[in-house]
N, C-alpha and C positions, 0 to 999 in steps of 0.2 A: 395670266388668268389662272385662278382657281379651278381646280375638277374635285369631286371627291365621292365619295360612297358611303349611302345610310344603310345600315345592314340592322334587321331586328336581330336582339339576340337572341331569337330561337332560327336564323335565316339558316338554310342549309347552301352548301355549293358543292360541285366536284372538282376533282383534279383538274382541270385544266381551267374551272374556275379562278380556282386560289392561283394557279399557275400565272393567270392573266392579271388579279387583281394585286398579286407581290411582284411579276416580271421576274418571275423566276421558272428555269425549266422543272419538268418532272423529276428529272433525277434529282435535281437540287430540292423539288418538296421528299424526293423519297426519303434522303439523307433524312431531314427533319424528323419525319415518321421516325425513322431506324433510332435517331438517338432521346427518341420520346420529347421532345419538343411539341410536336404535334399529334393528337391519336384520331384518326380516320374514324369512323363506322363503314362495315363491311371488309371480307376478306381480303380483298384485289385491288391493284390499285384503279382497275376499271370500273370497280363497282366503289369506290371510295366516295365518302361525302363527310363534307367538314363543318362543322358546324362554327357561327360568325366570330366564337374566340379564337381558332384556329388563324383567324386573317393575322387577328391583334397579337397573336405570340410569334408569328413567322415576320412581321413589319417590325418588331420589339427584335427578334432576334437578328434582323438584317441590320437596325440600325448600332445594335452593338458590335457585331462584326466589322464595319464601317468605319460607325466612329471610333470605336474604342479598340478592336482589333483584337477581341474576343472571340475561342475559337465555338465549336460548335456545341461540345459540351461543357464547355465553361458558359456560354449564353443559357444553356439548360439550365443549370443552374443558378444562374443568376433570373430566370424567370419563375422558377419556383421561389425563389427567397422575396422578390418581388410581388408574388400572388400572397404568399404567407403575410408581407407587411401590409398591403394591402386589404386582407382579413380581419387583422389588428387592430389598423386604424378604424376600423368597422364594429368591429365589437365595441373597441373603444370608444364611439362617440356612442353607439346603443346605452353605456354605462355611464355614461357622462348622462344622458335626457334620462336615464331611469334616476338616478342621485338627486337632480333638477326637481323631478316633481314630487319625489318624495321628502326632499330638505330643504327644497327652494335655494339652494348654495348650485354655486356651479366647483367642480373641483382644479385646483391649483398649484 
């Protein structure tokens, strides 16, 4: 059987939220935090709240540690370089529909 979780992307959680929703302990999200992985809103980790990309970088960095055996700052980085291609392909297609209607061509 299938479970799974809709989260908006403006959803907020706290620490022991995301703790439940990755099956990860607290100190395993602190780690995250400490190596920028994840960044909290609020000072503590008791007053901490993550907002729903937080889920998606900490499940992104579990499964490269896993599968690939990536360590914690090399998944950092390898999430920023992934956020950045991601942007790209974004722009990218923005400049593809802008080209589209002003040439009627698609580019190739």
């Amino acid at each position: 059987m299938l479970t799974g979780e809709l989260l908006e992307a403006e959803a907020e959680m706290s620490l022991a939220q995301l703790c439940r929703a990755c099956k990860l302990s607290e100190a395993e999200i602190v780690n995250l935090v400490e190596e920028g992985i994840i960044d909290p809103m609020g000072h503590k980790p008791e007053v901490w709240r993550f907002q729903s990309i937080s889920l998606r970088r900490v499940r992104i960095t579990c499964n490269l540690q896993q599968e690939l055996g990536v360590n914690t700052p090399g998944a950092a980085l390898a999430l920023d370089l992934l956020e950045e291609l991601e942007e790209l392909r974004t722009r990218l297609r923005r400049l593809e529909s802008q080209t589209i209607a002003i040439t009627g061509n698609r580019l190739d």
